[in-house]
C-alpha positions in Angstrom: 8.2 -139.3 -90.4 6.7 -136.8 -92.1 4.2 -137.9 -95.1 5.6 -136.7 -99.0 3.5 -134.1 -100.6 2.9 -135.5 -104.2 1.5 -134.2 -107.1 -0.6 -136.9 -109.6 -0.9 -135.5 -112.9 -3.6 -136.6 -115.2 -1.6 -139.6 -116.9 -1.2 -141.4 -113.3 -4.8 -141.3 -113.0 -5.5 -142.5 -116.6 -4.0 -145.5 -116.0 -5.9 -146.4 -113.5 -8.1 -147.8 -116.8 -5.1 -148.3 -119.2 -6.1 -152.1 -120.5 -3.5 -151.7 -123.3 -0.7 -150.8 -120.7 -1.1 -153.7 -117.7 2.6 -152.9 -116.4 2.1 -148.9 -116.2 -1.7 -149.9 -114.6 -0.4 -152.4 -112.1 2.0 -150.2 -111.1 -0.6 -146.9 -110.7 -2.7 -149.4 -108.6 0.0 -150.1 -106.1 0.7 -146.3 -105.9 -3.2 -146.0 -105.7 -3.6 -148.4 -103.1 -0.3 -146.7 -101.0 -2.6 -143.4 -101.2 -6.0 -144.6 -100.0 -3.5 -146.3 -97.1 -3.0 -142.6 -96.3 1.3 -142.5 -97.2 1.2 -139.4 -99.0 -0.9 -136.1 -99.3 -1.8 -135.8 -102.5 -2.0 -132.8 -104.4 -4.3 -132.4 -107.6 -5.4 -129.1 -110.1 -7.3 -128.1 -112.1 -5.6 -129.2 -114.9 -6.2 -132.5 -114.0 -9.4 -132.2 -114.0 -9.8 -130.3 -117.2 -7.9 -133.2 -118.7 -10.5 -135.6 -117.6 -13.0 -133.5 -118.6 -11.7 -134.1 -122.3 -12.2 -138.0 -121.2 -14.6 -140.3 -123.1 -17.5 -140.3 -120.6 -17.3 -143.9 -120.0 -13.3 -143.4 -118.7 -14.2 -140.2 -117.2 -16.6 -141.9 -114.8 -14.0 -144.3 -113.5 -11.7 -142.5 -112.9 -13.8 -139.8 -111.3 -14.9 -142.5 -108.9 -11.6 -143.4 -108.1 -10.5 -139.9 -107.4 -13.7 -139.7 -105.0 -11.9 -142.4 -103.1 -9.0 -140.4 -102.1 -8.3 -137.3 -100.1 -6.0 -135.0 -101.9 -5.7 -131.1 -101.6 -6.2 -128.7 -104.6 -3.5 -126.7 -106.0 -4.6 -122.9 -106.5 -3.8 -121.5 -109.8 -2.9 -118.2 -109.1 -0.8 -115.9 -110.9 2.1 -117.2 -109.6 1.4 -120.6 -110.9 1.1 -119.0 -114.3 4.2 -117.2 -114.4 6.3 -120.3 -113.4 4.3 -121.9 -116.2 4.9 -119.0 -118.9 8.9 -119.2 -117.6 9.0 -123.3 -118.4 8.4 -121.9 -122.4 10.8 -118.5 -122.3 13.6 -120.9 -121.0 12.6 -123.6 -123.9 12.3 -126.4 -121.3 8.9 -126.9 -123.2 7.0 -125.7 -125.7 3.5 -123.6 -126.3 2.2 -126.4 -127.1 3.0 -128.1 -123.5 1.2 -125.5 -121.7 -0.6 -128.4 -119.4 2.4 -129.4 -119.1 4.0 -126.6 -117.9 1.0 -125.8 -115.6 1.1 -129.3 -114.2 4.9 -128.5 -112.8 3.7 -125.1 -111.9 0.9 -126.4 -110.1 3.2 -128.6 -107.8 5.8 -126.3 -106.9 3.5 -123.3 -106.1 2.1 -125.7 -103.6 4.9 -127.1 -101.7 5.1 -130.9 -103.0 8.0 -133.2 -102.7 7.3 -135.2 -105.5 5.5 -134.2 -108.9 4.7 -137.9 -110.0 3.5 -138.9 -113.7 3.9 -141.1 -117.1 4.5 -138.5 -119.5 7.8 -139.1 -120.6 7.6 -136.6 -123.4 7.4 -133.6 -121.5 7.9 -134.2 -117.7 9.7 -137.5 -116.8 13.1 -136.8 -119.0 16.6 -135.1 -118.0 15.4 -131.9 -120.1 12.6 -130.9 -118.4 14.1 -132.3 -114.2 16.9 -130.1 -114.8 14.6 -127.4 -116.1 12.6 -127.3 -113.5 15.8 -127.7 -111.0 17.0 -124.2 -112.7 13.8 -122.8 -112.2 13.7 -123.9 -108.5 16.9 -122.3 -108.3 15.8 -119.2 -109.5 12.6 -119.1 -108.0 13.3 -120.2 -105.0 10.8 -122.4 -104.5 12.1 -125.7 -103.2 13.6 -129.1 -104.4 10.9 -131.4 -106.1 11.3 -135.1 -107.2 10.2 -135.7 -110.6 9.7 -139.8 -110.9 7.2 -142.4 -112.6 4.5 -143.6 -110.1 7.1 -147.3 -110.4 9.5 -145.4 -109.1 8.4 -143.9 -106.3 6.4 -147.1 -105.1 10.1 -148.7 -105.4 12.0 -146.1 -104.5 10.2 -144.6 -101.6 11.8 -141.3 -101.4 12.3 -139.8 -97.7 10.9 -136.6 -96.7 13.7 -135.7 -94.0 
């Protein structure tokens, strides 16, 4: 079977050091330990990294080092990237404001993943902004992507047929 192609954005990896969340943290360490296993390819940008950057140094550090434990490929921002990005706010799926956001989801489907996985309920783990990005998958034609909570793909496995 073929390995699913996921995309961590920067909240997964927060709480790998998320004291005030244990539930959301034991469940990012089981997804953690699944990766360094070798079950997915993981897919990261440079968003996620200029997120950390904004880190304390102290949480930066950690979860720097734990990023330096896994393989993962980076996701090229190219133009392409950006337009998907820019089309998330002209469609009102999200906001200027959610730019990250936006380049996050962009991010993912510009490089081929199954599964975009993350914590922010806000702006990427709600019905408004899955069957946004469906629409724009649609449109696009870039193809289907699972949008789930690092819980729910550990429980839910998903099948890359």
């Amino acid at each position: 079977m073929k390995k699913l192609r996921i995309y961590l954005d920067t909240s997964v990896i927060s709480y790998l050091d998320a004291q005030d969340a244990p539930e959301k943290m034991a469940d990012t360490f089981r997804l953690w330990e699944q990766i360094l296993d070798g079950r997915y390819n993981v897919v990261l940008s440079d968003v996620v990294f200029d997120e950390l950057n904004d880190c304390e140094q102290k949480k930066r550090s950690v979860l720097l080092a734990c990023i330096g434990r896994i393989n993962y490929d980076m996701a090229e921002e190219n133009s392409d990237a950006l337009a998907i990005a820019r089309r998330f706010i002209d469609f009102g799926i999200l906001t200027k404001k959610s730019l990250s956001d936006c380049r996050h989801i962009a991010a993912a489907l510009v490089s081929g993943c199954d599964v975009i996985t993350s914590w922010n309920f806000k702006h990427i783990v709600n019905d408004k902004t899955i069957n946004g990005t469906k629409a724009i998958v649609a449109a696009e034609g870039y193809k289907d992507i699972i949008i789930c909570t690092p819980a729910m793909l550990i429980r839910e496995g998903f099948d890359n047929d």
